[in-house]
Structures are given as C-alpha cells and as structure tokens.
N, C-alpha and C positions, 0 to 999 in steps of 0.2 A: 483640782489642779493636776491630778493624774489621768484624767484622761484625754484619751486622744479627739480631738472633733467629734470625726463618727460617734465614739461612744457616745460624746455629748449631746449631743445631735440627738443621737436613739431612745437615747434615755429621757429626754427634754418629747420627742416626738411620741413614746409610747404605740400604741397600736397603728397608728399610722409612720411608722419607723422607716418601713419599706418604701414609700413614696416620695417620702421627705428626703433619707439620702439619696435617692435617687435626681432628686430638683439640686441636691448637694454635689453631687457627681458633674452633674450637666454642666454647674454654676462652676464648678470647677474644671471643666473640658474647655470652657470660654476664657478662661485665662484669671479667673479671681482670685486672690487670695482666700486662705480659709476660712476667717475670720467674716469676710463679706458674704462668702458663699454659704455660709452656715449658719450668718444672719436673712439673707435672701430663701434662702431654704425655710427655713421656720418662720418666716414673715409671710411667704404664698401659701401657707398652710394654715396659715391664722393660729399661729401657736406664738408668736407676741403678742398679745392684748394687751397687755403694758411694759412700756419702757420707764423708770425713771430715773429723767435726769438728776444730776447735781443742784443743788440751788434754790432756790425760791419758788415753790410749789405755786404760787397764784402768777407770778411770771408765764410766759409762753414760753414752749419749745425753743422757738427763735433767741428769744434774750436769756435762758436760760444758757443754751449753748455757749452763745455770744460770752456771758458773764465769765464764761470757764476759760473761752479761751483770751480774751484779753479785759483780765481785770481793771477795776477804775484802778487809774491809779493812785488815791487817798489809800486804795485798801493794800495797797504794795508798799513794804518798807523802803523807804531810799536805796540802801545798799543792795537791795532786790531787782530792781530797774536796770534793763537793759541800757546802756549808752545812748540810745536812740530815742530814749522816754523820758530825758534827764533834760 
C-alpha cells in the first residue's frame, strides 16, 4: 500500500522490470489511467497468469463478475436495495 505503481510494477516485473515500465509508460502516454496501464503492462508480459476473481470458483469469469456487480437479489437485505430493486 506504500508503493507507488512503478514500484509495483518492478517489483511484480522482476528482471524484466525495464521493458514492462516501459509498455507502462507508453500505456500511459495514450491516456490510461494507472491502474489500467499497469494492468495492461504486466498482462503483455505474461506476468498475470492468474487473476482471481470473487465468487464461486466453478462459475465463469462472466458470472462471476456479473454476481459482484449485481447481486440476486434474495442475497440483498431489504433495507440494502436500491429504490429501483424494490
């Protein structure tokens, strides 16, 4: 939580450090934020191999997403529901 991207970055990138901020740099000359660009960075480098999501492991990517961002809603307390879900 103290460090900056780059750090993170470098230290997530290890020997390939130098190439990766560099695709980090680029991604950010195009106008991304840090967080994208320092996912897209370590993603062309093949240094994500795995992401895991929230949720139910035998689920897919797709409905695990989905599940996070719009809960059934059985699993929402009443007073939790938006006015639009009511």
């Amino acid at each position: 939580m103290n460090q900056t991207w780059r750090e993170a970055i470098a230290a997530q990138a290890g020997e390939r450090a130098e190439a990766v901020l560099a695709a980090f740099d680029s991604a950010l000359a195009d106008g991304r934020p840090e967080h994208v660009a320092a996912y897209e960075a370590l993603d062309a480098h093949g240094l994500l191999a795995v992401v895991d999501l929230p949720g139910d492991p035998s689920s897919s990517p797709a409905q695990a997403e989905e599940a996070q961002i719009l809960p059934d809603e059985d699993d929402v307390p009443p007073q939790n529901r938006s006015a639009r879900n009511q």
